[in-house]
C-alpha positions as CSV (number, residue, x, y, z in Angstrom):
1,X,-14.0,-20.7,20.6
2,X,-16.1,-20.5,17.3
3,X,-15.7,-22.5,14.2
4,X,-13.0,-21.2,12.0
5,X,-15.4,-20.2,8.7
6,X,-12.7,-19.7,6.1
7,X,-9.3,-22.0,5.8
8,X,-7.9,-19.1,3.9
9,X,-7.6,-15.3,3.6
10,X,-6.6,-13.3,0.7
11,X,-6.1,-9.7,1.9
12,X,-5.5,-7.0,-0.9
13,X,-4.3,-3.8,-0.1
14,X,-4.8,-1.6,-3.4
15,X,-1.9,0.9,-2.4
16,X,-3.5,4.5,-3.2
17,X,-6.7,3.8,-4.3
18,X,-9.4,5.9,-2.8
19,X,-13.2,6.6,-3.5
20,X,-14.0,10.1,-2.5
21,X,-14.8,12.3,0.3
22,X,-15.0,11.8,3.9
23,X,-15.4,13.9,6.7
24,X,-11.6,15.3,7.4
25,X,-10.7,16.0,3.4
26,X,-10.5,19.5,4.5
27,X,-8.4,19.4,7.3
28,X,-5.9,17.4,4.8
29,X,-6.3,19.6,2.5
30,X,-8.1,17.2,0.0
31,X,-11.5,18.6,-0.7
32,X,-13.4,17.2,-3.9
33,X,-10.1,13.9,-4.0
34,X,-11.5,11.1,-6.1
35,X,-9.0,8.9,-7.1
36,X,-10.9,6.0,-8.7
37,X,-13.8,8.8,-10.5
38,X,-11.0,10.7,-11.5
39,X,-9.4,8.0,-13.4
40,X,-12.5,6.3,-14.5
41,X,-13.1,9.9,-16.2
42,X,-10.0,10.1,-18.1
43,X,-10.1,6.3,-19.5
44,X,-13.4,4.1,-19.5
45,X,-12.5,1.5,-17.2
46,X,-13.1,-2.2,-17.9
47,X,-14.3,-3.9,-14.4
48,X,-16.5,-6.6,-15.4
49,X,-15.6,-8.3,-12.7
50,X,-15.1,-6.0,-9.9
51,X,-18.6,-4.5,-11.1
52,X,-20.3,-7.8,-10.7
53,X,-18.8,-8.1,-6.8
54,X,-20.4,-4.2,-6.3
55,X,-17.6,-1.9,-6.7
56,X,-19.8,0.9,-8.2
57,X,-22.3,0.6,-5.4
58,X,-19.8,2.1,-3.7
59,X,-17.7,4.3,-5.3
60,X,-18.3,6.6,-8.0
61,X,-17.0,6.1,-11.3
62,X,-17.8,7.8,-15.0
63,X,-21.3,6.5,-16.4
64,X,-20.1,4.1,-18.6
65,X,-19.7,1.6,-16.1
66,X,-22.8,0.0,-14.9
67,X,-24.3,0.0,-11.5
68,X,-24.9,-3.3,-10.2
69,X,-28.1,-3.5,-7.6
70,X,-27.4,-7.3,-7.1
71,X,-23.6,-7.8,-5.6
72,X,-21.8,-10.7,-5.3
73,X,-19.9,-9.4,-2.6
74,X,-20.3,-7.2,0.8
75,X,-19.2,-4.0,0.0
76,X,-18.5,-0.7,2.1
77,X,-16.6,2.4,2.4
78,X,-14.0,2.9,5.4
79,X,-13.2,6.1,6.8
80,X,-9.6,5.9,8.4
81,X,-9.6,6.7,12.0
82,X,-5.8,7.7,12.4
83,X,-4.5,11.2,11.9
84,X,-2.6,10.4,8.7
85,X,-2.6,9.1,5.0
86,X,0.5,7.0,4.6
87,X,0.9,3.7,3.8
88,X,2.2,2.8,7.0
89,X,-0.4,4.6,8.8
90,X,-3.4,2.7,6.6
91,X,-1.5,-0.6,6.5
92,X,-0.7,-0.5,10.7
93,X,-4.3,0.3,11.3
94,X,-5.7,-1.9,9.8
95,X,-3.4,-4.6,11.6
96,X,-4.6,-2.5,14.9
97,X,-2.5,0.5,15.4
98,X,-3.7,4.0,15.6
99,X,-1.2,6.9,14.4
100,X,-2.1,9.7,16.6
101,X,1.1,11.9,16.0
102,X,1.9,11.7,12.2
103,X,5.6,10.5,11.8
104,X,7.6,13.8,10.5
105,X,8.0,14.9,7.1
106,X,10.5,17.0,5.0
107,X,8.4,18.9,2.5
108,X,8.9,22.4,3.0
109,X,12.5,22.8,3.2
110,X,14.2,19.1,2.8
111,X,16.5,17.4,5.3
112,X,18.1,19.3,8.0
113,X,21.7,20.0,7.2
114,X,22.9,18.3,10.5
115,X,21.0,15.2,9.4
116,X,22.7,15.5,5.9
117,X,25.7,15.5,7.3
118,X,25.2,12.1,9.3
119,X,23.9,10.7,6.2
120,X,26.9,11.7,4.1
121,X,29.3,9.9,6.6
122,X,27.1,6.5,7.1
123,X,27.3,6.9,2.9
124,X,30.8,6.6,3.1
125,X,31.7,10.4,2.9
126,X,30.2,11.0,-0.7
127,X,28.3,14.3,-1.4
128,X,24.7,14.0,-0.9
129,X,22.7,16.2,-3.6
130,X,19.2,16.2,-4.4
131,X,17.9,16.7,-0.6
132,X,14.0,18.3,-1.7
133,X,10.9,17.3,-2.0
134,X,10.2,15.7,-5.6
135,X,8.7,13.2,-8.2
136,X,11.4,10.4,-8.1
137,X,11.8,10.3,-11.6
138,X,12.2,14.0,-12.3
139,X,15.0,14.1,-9.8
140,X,16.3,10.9,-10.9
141,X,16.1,12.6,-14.6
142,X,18.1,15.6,-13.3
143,X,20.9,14.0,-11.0
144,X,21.2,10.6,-12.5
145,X,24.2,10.8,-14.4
146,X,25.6,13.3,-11.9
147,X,25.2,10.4,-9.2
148,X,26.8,7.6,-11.9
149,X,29.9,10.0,-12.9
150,X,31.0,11.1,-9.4
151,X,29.5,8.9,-7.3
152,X,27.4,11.9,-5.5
153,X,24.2,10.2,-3.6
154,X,20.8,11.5,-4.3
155,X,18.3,11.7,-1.1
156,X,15.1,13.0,-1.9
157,X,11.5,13.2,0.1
158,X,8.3,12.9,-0.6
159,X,4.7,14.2,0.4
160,X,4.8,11.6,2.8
161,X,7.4,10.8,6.3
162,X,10.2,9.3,3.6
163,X,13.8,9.8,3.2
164,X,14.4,7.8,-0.2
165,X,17.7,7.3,-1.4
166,X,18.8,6.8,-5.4
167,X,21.7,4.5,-6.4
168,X,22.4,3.2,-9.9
169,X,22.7,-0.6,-10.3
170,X,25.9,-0.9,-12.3
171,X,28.5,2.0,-10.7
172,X,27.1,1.6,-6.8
173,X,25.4,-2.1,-7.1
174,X,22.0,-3.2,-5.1
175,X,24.0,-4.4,-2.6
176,X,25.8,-1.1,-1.2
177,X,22.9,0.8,-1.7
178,X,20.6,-1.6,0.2
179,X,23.3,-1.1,2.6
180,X,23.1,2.6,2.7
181,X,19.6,2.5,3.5
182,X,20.1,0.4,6.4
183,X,22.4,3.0,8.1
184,X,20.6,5.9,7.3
185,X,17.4,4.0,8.9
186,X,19.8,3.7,11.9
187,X,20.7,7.8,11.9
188,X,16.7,8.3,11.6
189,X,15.0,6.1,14.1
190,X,18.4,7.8,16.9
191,X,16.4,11.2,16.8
192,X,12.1,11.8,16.8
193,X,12.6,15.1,14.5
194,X,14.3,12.6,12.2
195,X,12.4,9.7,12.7
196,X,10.7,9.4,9.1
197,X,8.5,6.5,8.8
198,X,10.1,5.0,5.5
199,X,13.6,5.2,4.3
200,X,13.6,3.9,0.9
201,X,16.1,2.7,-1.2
202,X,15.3,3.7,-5.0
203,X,17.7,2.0,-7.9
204,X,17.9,2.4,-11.2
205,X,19.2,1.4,-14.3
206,X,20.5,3.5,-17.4
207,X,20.7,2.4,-20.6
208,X,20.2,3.9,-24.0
209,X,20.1,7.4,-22.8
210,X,16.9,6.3,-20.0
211,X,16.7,6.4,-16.9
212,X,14.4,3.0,-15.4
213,X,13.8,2.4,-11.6
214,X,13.8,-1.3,-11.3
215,X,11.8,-3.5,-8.5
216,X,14.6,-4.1,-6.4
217,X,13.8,-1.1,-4.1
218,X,13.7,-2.1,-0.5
219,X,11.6,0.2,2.6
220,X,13.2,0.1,5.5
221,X,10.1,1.3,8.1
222,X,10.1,1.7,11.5
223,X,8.4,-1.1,13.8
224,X,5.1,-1.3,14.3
225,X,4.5,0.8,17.6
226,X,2.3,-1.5,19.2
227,X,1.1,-5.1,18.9
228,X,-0.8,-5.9,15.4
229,X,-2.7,-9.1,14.6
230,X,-0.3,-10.7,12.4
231,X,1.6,-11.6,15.4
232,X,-1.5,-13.0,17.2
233,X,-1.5,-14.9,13.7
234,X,2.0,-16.5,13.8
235,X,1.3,-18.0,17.6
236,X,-1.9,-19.5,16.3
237,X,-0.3,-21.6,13.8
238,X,-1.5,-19.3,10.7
239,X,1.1,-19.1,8.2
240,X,1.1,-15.3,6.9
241,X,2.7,-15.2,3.6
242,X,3.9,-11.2,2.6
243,X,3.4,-10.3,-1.0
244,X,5.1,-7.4,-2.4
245,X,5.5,-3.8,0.2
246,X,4.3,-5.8,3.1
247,X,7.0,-7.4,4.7
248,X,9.4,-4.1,4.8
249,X,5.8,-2.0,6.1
250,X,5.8,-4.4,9.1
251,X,9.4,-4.6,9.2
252,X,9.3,-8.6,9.5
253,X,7.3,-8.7,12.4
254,X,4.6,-11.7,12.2
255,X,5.4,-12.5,8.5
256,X,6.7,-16.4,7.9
257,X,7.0,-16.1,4.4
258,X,7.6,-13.5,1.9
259,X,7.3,-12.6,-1.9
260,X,9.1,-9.4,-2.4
261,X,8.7,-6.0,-4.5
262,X,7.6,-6.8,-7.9
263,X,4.7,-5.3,-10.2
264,X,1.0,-5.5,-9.5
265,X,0.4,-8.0,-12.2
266,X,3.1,-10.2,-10.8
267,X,1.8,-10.0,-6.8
268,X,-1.4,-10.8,-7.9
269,X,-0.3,-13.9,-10.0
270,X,1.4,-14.9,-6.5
271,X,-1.9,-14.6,-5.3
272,X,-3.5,-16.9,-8.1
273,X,-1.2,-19.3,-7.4
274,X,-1.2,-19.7,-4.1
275,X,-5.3,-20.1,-4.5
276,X,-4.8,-22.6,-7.4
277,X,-2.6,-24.9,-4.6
278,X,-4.0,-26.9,-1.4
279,X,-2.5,-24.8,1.0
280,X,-3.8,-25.2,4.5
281,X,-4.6,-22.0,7.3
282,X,-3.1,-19.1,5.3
283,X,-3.5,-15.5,5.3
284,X,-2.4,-13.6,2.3
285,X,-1.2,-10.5,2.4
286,X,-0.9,-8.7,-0.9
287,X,0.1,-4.9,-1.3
288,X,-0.1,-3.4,-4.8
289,X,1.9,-0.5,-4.9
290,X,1.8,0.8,-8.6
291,X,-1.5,2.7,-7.9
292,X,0.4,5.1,-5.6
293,X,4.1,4.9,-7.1
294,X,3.4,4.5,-10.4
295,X,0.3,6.7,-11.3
296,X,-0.9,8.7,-8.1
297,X,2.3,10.3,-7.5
298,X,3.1,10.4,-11.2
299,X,0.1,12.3,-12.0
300,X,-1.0,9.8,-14.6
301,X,-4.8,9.1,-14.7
302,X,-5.0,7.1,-17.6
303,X,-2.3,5.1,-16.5
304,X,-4.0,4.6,-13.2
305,X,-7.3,3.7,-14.9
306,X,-5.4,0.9,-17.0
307,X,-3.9,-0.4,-13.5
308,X,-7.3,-1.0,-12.2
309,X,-8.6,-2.7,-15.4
310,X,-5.6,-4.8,-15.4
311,X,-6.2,-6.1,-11.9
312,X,-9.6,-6.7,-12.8
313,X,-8.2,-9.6,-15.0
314,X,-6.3,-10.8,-12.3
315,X,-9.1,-10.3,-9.8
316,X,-11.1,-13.1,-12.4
317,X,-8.3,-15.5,-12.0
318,X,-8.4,-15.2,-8.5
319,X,-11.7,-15.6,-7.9
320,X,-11.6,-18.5,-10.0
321,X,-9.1,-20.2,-8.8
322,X,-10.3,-19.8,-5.0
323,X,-11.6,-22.9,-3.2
324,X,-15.2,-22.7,-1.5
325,X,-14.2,-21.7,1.7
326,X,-11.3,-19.3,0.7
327,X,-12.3,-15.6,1.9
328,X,-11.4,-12.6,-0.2
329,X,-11.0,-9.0,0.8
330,X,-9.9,-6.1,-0.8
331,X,-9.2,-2.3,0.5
332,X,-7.0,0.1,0.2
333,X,-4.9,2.2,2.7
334,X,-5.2,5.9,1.6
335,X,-6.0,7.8,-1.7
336,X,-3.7,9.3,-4.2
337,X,-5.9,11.0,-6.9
338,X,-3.6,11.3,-9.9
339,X,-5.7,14.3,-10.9
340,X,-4.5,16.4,-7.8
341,X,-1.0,16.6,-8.0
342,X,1.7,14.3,-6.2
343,X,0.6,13.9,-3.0
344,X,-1.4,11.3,-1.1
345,X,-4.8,12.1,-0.6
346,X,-7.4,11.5,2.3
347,X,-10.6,10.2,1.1
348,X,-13.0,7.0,1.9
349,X,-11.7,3.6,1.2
350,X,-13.5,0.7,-0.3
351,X,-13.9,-2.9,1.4
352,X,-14.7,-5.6,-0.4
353,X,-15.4,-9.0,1.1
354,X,-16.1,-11.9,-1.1
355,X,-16.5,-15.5,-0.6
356,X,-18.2,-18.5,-3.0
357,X,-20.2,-19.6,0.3
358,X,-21.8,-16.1,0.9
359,X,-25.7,-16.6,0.4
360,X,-27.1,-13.6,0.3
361,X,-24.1,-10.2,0.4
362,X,-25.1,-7.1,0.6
363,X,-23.9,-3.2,0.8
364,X,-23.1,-2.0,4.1
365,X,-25.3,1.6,4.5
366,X,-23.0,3.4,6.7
367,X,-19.6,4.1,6.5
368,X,-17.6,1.7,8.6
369,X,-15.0,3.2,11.0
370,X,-11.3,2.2,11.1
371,X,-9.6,0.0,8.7
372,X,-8.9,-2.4,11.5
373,X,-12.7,-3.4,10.3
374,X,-10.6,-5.1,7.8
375,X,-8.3,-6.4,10.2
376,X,-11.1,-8.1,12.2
377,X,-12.4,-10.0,10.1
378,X,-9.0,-11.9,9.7
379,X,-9.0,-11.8,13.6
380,X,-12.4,-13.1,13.8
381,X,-11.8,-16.0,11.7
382,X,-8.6,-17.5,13.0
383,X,-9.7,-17.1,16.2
384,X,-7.4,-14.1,17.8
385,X,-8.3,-11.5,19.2
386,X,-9.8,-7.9,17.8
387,X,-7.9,-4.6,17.6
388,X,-9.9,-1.0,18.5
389,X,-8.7,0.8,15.2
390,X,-11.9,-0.4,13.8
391,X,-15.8,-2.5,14.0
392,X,-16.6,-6.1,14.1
393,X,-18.8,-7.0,11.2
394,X,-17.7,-11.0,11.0
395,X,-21.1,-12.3,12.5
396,X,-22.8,-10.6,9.4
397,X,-21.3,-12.2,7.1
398,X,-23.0,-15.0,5.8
């Protein structure tokens, strides 16, 4: 058994945030997908930091951000092996499970009426309305005050395997709609044709004529198909602490402690904090969603350009409040280019890998295969074993 190198792991999963082509953009219909160029080109982004660890050798931003031939970090770009570009299917691979048959999805023509049905009695015989693919806050904007005057509940999909469900805070409370979600889990996992990856509970709040969606949303995925590493963690003795998504993505399996849905900023200050502490054999597991939820699927470049400047602050604190042999990586688990339209797009996937004790980091000059190359690097260090969704670069990092 080798030496373990690092005592601690930050793992950042920027939710959405892609870097360009690879080679199955076409067969996803994705050709010419940039997410982080085509934000970078609507707003200048501000990445000092990010820059300095070698982002832009990398990935392709607008010129006014400088190229940096000297990184502080090993960088690389990913190419997804599995044969979708969810969040559960970029998240489970890189844990070491390979999604050959996509979950199902609803786009085309919504939810089947005998599904519907199901759902309407598990929601305690109310209407269901709403049932199409759409932005959550356009139908939310629609059907809101529809849902709050008559109690009708709003189901709605997305270009991914979800069935999300809208409840207002006040009339319906977290609590019964949490509860909602549950069953309707329940009704989708009993058939495959129905067996969407994510059901999603979506609240809201209205006041002053608007419509908000608050943090308290809950995903209620299926579980994982196959063994993953963060179990291999747990029986080691690693504590895995879930910040934000990642506990409902892995549907509580191998997680000890968790940090729930909240805002980029605020996951990352988890983050910070837990680095600023003398915490002992951790790996930390951070998902920021608002790249995809907030700005991808919004269609919001400059938004999405702010986001990543944003967490370039946060990325400083991080970095500085890390101990010497703390390890840091950062990736992302599909694209969603805000510049072509709502849907999640496939593209390459940066890896960042950073550590104070690195002597001499450098860019990786082939795409890497699998996101599990993520994955084994945790592996690696904590002494468990590998997963086949992607390579082993540990020994060369030094």
């Amino acid at each position: 058994m080798q030496e373990q190198k690092f005592n601690r792991i930050f793992f950042i999963v920027t939710d959405g945030l892609g870097i360009g082509y690879e080679p199955r953009q076409a067969e996803f219909h994705d050709e010419g997908a940039n997410s982080m160029l085509h934000a970078s080109e609507a707003l200048p982004l501000e990445i000092p930091t990010w820059t300095k660890l070698g982002i832009t050798e990398i990935a392709e931003t607008s010129k006014h951000v400088p190229r940096n031939k000297k990184p502080l970090a090993y960088m690389g770009k990913i190419y997804e092996m599995s044969n979708g570009k969810d969040t559960l299917t970029g998240h489970w691979e890189m844990m070491g499970i390979y999604t050959k048959v996509p979950n199902p999805q609803f786009i085309e023509k919504g939810f089947p009426a005998d599904l519907v049905a199901e759902l309407s009695k598990a929601f305690d015989n109310r209407k269901i309305i709403g049932n199409r693919n759409a932005s959550g806050t356009v139908i939310l904007a629609e059907l809101g005050l529809q849902h709050i005057e008559k109690g009708d509940m709003i189901i709605y999909t997305s270009p991914d395997s979800t069935l999300q469900i809208i409840g207002d805070e006040k009339t319906l409370g977290v609590e019964k709609l949490t509860e909602y979600a549950k069953r309707a889990r329940a009704i989708c996992s009993s058939r495959p044709e129905w067996n969407v990856a994510r059901v999603i509970s979506r609240p809201f709040v209205y006041e002053n004529g608007k419509f908000t969606r608050t943090f308290n949303r809950h995903d209620f995925a299926n579980k994982p198909t196959g063994h993953i590493i963060l179990e291999d963690l747990q029986k080691a003795g690693v504590e895995v602490v879930a910040v934000g998504k990642i506990n409902d993505i892995f549907s509580h399996v191998g997680i000890d402690k968790v940090y729930g849905p909240a805002s980029d900023d605020e996951n990352m200050d988890v983050a910070i904090d837990i680095a600023s502490s003398n915490t002992k054999n951790q790996f930390v597991f951070v998902n920021l969603v608002q790249f995809d939820s907030h700005f991808g699927h919004r269609e919001d470049p400059i938004g999405y350009s702010q986001n990543i400047s944003r967490l370039d602050i946060k990325l400083t604190k991080l970095i500085n409040a890390m101990k010497s042999d703390d390890l840091l990586i950062i990736t992302s688990d599909h694209g969603n280019d805000p510049t072509k339209g709502p849907d999640h797009t496939r593209e390459a996937l940066p890896l960042t890998i950073f550590s104070k004790k690195f002597k001499s980091p450098c860019v990786f000059k082939e795409p890497l295969k699998g996101l599990g190359t993520a994955g084994n690097i945790v592996a690696r260090n904590f002494n468990v074993p590998t997963v086949q969704t992607g390579e082993d670069i540990f020994d060369k990092l030094i």
